[in-house]
N, C-alpha and C positions, 0 to 999 in steps of 0.2 A: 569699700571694695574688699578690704581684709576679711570682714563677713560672709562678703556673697561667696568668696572661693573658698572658703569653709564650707557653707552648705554645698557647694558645688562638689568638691570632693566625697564628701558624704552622701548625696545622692550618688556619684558614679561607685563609692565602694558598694554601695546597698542595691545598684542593679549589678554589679558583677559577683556579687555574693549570690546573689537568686538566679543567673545565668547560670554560674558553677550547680547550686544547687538543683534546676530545669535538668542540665546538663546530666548529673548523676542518675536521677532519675528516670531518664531515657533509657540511659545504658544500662542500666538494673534491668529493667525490664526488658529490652532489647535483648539482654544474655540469658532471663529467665523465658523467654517465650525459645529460643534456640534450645533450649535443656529441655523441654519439651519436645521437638521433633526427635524421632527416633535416630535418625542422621538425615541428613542436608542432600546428600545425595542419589539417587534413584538405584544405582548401582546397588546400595546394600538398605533401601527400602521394600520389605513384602507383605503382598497384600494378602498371604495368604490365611484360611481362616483354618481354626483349628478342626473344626468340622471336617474340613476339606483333605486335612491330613492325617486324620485320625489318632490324633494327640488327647492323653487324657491332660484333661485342661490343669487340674490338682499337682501330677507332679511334673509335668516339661512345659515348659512356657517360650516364647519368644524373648530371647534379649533383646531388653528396648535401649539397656543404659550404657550411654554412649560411651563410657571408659571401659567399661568390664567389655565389651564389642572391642574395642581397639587391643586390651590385655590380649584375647584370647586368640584376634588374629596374630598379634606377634607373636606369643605361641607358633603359629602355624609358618609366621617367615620364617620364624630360629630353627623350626625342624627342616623346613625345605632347605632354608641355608646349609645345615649340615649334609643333608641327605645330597646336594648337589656338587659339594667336598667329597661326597665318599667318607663320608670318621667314623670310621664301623664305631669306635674304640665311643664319642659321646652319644651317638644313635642308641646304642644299646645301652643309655644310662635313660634315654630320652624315652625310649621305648616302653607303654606299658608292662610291668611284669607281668599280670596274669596275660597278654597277648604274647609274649615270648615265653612261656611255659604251653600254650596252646598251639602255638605254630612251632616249636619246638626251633628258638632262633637263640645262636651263639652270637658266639662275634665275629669267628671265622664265614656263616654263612650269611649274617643280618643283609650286607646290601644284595643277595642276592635273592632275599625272601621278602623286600620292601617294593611297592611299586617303583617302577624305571619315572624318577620325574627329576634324573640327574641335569638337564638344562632347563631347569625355569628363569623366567626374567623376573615376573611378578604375581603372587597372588591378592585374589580379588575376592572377599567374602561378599556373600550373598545375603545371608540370615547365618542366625545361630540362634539354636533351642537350646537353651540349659537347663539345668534337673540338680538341686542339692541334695546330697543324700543326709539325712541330719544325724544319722548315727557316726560318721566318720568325719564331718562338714568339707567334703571333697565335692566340688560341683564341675560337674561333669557339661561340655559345651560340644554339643554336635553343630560341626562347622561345615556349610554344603560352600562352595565358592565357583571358582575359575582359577585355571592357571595359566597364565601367558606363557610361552614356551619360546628360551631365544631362538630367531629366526631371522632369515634375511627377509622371508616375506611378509610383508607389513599385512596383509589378508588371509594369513593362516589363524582361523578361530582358534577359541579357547577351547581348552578342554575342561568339563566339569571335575569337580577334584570335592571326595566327604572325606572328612577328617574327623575326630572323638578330641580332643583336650580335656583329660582330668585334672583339676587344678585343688592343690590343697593352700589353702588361704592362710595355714597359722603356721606351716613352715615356707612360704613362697617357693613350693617347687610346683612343676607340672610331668604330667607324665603321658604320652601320644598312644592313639591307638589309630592306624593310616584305614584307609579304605572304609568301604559303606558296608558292612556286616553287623557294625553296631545300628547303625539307620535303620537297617530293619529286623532287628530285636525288637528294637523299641518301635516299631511302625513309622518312622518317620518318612518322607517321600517328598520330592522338592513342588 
């Protein structure tokens, strides 16, 4: 008898060892076929083709990867957060400099040379094309979205909202450029 629950335990360690191992293997792959879709949700899937927007394919591309997408929309909460405060004072740190050399914006004037998107509840990104430039390594993400606007009515639409995000990767700062002027420099179009 002493025998048999010896092997008996040794077969049950040797199929729970190859469960646990079945097991890992699943979820390996389960998490790598998810790293592959561009995101899970329809909201910030497009199916748009380059062709179609007149992107040269070489230097703006579509964000596919799903963290630098997630980075550069907070990007875009932390401005709208501010901008829905009113903080003239970090807006104008947030704001790019050559767009506030060009629209000629203080700190006395910035919120009132910013678009009015002082009650948002939520934004919602759509796509983002990003463009590195490799002489500065500052990658630039044109973000087309939605903005939910607080409201009592549960049926007032969104409004579309383009945003710019320059992001410098070796000192972790970013810097905003609001509105669709840069979208169509570059010919972008939703």
């Amino acid at each position: 008898m002493n025998k048999k629950m010896k092997y008996l335990i040794i077969i049950l360690i040797i199929l729970i060892i190859i469960i646990s191992i079945c097991l890992i293997f699943l979820l390996q792959n389960k998490d790598s076929t998810e790293n592959k879709n561009i995101i899970g949700n329809e909201d910030y899937v497009s199916n748009i083709s380059d062709k179609e927007t007149g992107i040269d394919e070489e230097e703006i591309k579509i964000l596919k990867d799903r963290n630098e997408f997630f980075t550069a929309a907070s990007c875009v909460d932390t401005y709208l957060g501010y901008l829905s405060k009113s903080d003239s004072e970090i807006l104008y740190e947030l704001i790019d400099k050559s767009y506030i050399k060009e629209k000629n914006i203080t700190k006395d004037n910035i919120l009132t040379q910013l678009e009015n998107v002082r009650e948002y509840n939520q934004f919602y990104p759509k796509i983002i094309y990003c463009k590195t430039n490799q002489e500065t390594l500052i990658t630039s993400y044109y973000i087309i979205g939605q903005i939910e606007k607080v409201s009592l009515d549960e049926n007032e639409p969104r409004e579309e909202y383009y945003i710019t995000i320059n992001m410098d990767k070796n000192n972790g700062t970013f810097s905003v450029i609001p509105g669709k002027e840069m979208f169509q420099e570059i010919n972008i179009s939703e």
